[in-house]
N, C-alpha and C positions, 0 to 999 in steps of 0.2 A: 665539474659537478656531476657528471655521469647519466645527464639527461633522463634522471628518474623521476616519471609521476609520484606527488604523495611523500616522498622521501621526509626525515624529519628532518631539519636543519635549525644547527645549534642556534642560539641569541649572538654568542661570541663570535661566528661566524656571516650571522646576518649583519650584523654592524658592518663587519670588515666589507664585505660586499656592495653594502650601502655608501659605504665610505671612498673605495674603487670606484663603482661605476659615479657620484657627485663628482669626484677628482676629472675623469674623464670627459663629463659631460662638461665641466667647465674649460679644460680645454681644448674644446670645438668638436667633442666625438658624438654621434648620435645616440641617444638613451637608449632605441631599440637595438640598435646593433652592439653597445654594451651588454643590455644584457641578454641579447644571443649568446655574444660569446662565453658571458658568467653559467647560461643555461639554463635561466630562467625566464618567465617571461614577463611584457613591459608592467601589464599590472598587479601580478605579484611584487613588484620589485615598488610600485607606486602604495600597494596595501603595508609593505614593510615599512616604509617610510611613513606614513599616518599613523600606523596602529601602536600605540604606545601599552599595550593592555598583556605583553609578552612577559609570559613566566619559562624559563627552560623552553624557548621554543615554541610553544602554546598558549592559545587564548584562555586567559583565563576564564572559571566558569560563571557561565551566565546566572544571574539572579532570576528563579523562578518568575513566570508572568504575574502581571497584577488580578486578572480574573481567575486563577486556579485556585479551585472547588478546594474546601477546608475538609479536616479531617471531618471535623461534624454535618457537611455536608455532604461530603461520600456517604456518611455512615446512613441519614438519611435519606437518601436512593435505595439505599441495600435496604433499610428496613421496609419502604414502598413496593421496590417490587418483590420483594423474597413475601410478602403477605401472600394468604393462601387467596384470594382470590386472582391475582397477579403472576402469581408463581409458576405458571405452568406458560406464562405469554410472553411473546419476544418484547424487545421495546418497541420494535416498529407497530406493536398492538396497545403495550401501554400508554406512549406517550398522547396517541389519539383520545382513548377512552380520560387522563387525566384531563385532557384540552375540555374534552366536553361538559365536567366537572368544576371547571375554571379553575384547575390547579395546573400550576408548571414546576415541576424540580428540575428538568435539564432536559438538552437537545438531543434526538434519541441517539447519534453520533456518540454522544458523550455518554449516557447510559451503554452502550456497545461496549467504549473504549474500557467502562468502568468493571462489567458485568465481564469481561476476556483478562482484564488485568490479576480475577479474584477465582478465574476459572470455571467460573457459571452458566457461559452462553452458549458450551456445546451444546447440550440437549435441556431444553428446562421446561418438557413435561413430563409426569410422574407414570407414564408407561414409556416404554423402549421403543424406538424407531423401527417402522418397519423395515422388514430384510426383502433385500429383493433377489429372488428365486427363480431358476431358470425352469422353464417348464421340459417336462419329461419327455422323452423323445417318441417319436409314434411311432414302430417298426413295424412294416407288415413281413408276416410269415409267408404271404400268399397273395394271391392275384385278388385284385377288388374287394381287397381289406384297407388302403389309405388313399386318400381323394385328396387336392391339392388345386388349388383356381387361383387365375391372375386378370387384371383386366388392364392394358394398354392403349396408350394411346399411336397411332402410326400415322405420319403425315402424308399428304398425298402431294399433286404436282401443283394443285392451284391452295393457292395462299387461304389460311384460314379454314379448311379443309379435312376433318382426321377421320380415321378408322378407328375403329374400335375395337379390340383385338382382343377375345376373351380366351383362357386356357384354359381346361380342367385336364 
């Protein structure tokens, strides 16, 4: 098998396999050591035999959760917080201030998930983020033109003890 993680292995191939190590295991070989040698391991080989859900190799796709938010309930979250009072706050601002209101549309988690899905949640107040800007550097031309202070700490021989070390 080529002892590769992840690899895809055909339907028609996973029978044969299955079919090998049952034969095996029935006359007196141990499951794990079967499928050592096949290259897989004991409960991949235990999940292939259960799983009857195999299309080409794959699980078929899951059925949507039963609690996933309706299109008309996306739609009204967007229309909540895109309102201009709301519009410029994150959820972790909205969901508070609805609480207090006793209204709930969703957990702020899911406002997040919904507001990044739509593109919304990099910046969403109506000025621009500030920039941050290295400050200008101070060069002196000349003697006792730029001043410069530190203050440390230095320990001494008895425990609990410091100095205080100021520089200019």
């Amino acid at each position: 098998m080529g002892q590769q993680r992840g690899r895809l292995i055909s339907q028609i191939e996973r029978v044969k396999i299955i079919e090998l190590i049952d034969e095996a295991c029935k006359t007196g070989a141990c499951q794990q050591a079967s499928c050592d040698i096949v290259g897989i391991s004991r409960k991949t080989f235990q999940r292939w035999k259960s799983t009857k859900l195999l299309v080409d190799g794959r699980l078929k796709k899951q059925s949507p959760p039963h609690n996933k938010l309706s299109i008309e309930e996306q739609k009204k979250i967007f229309e909540i917080v895109n309102k201009p009072e709301y519009a410029e706050m994150s959820p972790a601002k909205i969901v508070p201030l609805l609480a207090d209101q006793g209204k709930y549309i969703a957990s702020e988690s899911t406002i997040y998930r919904l507001l990044r899905a739509q593109g919304q949640i990099k910046h969403r107040q109506a000025h621009s983020p500030t920039k941050v800007r290295k400050p200008k550097p101070i060069i002196a031309k000349a003697a006792n033109q730029v001043y410069s202070w530190a203050i440390t700490y230095l320990s001494s021989s008895i425990k609990g003890v410091f100095f205080y070390l100021y520089l200019f």
